[in-house]
MARMI-397220 format. One record per residue (C-alpha): residue number from 0; residue in three letters; chain; x, y, z. Coordinates in steps of 0.1 Angstrom, whole numbers, plus 5000, padded with zeros to 4 digits. Layout:
BEGIN
+-----+-----+---+------+------+------+
|   k |   r | c |    u |    v |    w |
+-----+-----+---+------+------+------+
| NUM | ALA | A |    X |    Y |    Z |
...
+-----+-----+---+------+------+------+
***
This chain:
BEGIN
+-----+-----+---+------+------+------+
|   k |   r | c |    u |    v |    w |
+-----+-----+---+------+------+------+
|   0 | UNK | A | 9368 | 9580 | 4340 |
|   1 | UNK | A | 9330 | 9591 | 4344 |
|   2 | UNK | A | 9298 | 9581 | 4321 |
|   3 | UNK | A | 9269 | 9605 | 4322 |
|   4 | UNK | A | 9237 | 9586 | 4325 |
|   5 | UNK | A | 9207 | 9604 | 4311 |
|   6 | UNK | A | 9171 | 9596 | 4313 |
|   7 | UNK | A | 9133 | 9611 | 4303 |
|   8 | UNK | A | 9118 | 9600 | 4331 |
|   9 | UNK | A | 9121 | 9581 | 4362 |
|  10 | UNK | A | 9100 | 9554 | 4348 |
|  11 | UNK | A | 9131 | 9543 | 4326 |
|  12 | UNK | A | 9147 | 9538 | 4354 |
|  13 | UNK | A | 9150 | 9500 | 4360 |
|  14 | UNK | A | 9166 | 9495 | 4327 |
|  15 | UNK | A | 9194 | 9522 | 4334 |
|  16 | UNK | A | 9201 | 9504 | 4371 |
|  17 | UNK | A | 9213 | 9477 | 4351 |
|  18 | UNK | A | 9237 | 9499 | 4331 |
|  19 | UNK | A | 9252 | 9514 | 4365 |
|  20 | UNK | A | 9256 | 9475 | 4377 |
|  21 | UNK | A | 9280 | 9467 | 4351 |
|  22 | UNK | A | 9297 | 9500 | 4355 |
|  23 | UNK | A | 9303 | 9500 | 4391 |
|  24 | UNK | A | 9314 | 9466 | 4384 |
|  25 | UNK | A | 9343 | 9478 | 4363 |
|  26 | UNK | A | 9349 | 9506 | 4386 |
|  27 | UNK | A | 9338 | 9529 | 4361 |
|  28 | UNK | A | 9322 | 9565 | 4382 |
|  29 | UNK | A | 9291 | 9576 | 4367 |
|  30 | UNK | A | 9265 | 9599 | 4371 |
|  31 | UNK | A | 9227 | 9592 | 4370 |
|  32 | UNK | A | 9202 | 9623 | 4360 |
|  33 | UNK | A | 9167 | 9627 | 4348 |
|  34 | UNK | A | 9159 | 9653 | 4320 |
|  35 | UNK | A | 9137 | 9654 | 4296 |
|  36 | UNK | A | 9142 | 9668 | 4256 |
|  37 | UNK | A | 9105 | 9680 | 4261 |
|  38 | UNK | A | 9098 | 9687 | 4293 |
|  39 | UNK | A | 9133 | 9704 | 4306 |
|  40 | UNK | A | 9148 | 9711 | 4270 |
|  41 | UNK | A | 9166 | 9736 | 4287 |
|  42 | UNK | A | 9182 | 9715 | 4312 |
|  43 | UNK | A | 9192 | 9690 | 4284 |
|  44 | UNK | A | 9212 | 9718 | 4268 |
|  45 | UNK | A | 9227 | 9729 | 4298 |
|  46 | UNK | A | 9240 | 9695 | 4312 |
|  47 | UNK | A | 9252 | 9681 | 4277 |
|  48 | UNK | A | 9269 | 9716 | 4271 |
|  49 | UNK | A | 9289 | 9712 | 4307 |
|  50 | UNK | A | 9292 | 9672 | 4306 |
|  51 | UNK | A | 9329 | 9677 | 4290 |
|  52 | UNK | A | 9337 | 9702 | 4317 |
|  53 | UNK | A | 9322 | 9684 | 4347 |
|  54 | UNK | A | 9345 | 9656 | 4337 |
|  55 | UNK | A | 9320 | 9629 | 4316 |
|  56 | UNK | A | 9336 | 9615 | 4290 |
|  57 | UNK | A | 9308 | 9590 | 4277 |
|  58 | UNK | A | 9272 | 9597 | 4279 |
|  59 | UNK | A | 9244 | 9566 | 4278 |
|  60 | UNK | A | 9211 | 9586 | 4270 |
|  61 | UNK | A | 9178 | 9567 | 4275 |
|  62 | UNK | A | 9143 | 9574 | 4268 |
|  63 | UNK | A | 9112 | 9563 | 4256 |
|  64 | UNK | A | 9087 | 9566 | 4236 |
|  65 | UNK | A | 9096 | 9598 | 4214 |
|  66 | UNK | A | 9129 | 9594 | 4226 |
|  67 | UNK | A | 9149 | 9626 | 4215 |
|  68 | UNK | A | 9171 | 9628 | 4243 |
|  69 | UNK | A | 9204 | 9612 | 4228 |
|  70 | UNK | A | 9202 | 9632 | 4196 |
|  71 | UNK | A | 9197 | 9665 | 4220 |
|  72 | UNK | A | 9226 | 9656 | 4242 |
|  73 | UNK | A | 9242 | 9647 | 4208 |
|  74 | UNK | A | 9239 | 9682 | 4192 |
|  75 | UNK | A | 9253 | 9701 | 4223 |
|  76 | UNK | A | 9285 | 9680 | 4229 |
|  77 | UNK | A | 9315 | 9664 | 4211 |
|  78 | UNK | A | 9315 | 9633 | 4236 |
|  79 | UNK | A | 9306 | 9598 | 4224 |
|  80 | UNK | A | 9264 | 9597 | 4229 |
|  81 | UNK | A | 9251 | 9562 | 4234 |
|  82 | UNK | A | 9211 | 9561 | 4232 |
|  83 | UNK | A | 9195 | 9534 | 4252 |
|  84 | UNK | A | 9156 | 9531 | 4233 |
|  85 | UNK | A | 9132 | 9520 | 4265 |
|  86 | UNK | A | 9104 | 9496 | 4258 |
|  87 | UNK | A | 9067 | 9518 | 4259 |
|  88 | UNK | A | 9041 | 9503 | 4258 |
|  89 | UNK | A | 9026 | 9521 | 4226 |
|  90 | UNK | A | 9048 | 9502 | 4201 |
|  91 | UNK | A | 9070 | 9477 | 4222 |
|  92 | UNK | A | 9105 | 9498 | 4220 |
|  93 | UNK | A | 9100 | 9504 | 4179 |
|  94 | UNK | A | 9089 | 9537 | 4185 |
|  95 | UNK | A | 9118 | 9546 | 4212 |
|  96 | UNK | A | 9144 | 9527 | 4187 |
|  97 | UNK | A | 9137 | 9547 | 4153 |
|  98 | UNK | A | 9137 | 9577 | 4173 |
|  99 | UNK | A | 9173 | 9572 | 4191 |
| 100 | UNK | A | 9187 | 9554 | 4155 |
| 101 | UNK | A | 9179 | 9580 | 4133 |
| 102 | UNK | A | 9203 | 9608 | 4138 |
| 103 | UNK | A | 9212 | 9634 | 4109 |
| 104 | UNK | A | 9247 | 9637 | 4096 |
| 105 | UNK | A | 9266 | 9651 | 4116 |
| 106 | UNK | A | 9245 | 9643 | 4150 |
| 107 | UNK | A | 9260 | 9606 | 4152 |
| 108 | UNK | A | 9244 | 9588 | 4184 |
| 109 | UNK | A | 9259 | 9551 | 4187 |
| 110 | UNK | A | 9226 | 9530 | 4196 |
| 111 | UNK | A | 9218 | 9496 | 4212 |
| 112 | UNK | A | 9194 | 9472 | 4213 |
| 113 | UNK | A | 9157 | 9482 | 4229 |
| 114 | UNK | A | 9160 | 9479 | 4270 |
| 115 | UNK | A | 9197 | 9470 | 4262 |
| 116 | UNK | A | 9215 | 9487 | 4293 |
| 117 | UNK | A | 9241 | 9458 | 4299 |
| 118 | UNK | A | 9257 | 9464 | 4257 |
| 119 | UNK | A | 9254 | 9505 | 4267 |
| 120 | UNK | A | 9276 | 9499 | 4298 |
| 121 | UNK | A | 9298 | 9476 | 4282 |
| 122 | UNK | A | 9299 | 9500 | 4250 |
| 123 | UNK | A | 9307 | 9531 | 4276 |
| 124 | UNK | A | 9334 | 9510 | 4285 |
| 125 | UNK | A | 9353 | 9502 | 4254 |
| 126 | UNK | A | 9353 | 9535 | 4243 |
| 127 | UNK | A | 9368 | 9545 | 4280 |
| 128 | UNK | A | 9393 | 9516 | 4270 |
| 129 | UNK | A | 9413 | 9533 | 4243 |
| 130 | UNK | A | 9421 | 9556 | 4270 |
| 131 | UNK | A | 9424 | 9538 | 4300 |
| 132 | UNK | A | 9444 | 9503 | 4300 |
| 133 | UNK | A | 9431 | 9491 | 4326 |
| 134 | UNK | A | 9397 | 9494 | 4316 |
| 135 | UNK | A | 9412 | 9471 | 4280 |
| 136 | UNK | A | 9425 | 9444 | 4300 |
| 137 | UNK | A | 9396 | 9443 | 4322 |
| 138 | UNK | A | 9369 | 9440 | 4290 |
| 139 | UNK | A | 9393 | 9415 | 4279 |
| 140 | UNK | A | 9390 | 9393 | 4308 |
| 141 | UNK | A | 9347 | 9400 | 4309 |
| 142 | UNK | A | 9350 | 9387 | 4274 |
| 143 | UNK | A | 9373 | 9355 | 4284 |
| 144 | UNK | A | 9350 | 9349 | 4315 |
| 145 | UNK | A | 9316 | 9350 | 4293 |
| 146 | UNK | A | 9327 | 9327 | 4266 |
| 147 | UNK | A | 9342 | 9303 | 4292 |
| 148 | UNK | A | 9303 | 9305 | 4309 |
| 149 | UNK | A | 9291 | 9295 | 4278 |
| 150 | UNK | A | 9317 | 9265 | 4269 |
| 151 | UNK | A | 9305 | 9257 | 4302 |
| 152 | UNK | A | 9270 | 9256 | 4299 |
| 153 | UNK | A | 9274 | 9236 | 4263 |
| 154 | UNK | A | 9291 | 9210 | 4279 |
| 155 | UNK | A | 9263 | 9203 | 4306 |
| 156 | UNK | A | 9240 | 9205 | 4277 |
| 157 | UNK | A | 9261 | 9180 | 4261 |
| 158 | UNK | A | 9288 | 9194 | 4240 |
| 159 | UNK | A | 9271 | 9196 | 4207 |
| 160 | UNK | A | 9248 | 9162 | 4208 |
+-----+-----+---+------+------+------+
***
């Protein structure tokens, strides 16, 4: 099992690190590149065309600003495409959002949350999970362990006061 991770530019980078964290958490192997869909357009082609081949099964794309890169990775492979929008600075993510989120039929890119890396990983791995078992149980037992942290937490709040 192996995620592609995509980015425009090295800049983006702090927001995918947390992606890889909850991957290598789940012992998920992924691989971490930088390519632009404007600046290496033909390195975009070439790596989504051979993701399939070089064993990816997921890809997380991430980019900002103008952020084209999961609808170009999109149009050259028939693997799931994730888009991860990155916060700019020019419109606070909105910009890098509408431009991941609106895909045309037949270029579908699943698409989280601005700067939302952890739901990406997590997303990479369900799909993985209808493949791999272990991968299921284990997103069962994240999904146990977070809502007992928040029980948790109520109750030193004060349970509901």
């Amino acid at each position: 099992m192996k995620v592609g991770i995509v980015m425009g530019s090295r800049s983006d980078y702090p927001v995918v690190e947390r992606a890889e964290k909850i991957l290598a958490g789940f012992g998920v192997d992924y691989v971490t590149r930088i390519i632009s869909a404007h600046r290496t357009p033909s390195v975009a082609e070439e790596f989504a065309s051979g993701a399939e081949s070089a064993g990816i099964e997921v890809v997380i794309a991430a980019a900002g600003k103008a952020a084209h890169l999961a609808g170009v990775v999109a149009a050259y492979t028939p693997l799931p495409v994730i888009g991860l929008p990155v916060r700019s600075s020019t419109l606070d993510g909105l910009d890098s959002l509408l431009s991941t989120v609106q895909m045309p039929k037949g270029v579908p890119v699943a698409t989280v949350a601005i700067d939302g890396a952890e739901n990406a990983a997590l997303l990479a791995i369900q799909i993985l999970s209808l493949k791999y078992a272990e991968l299921r149980r284990a997103m069962k037992t994240y999904k146990e362990n977070m809502e007992r942290e928040i029980v948790r937490i109520d109750a030193e709040f004060g349970g509901g006061r």
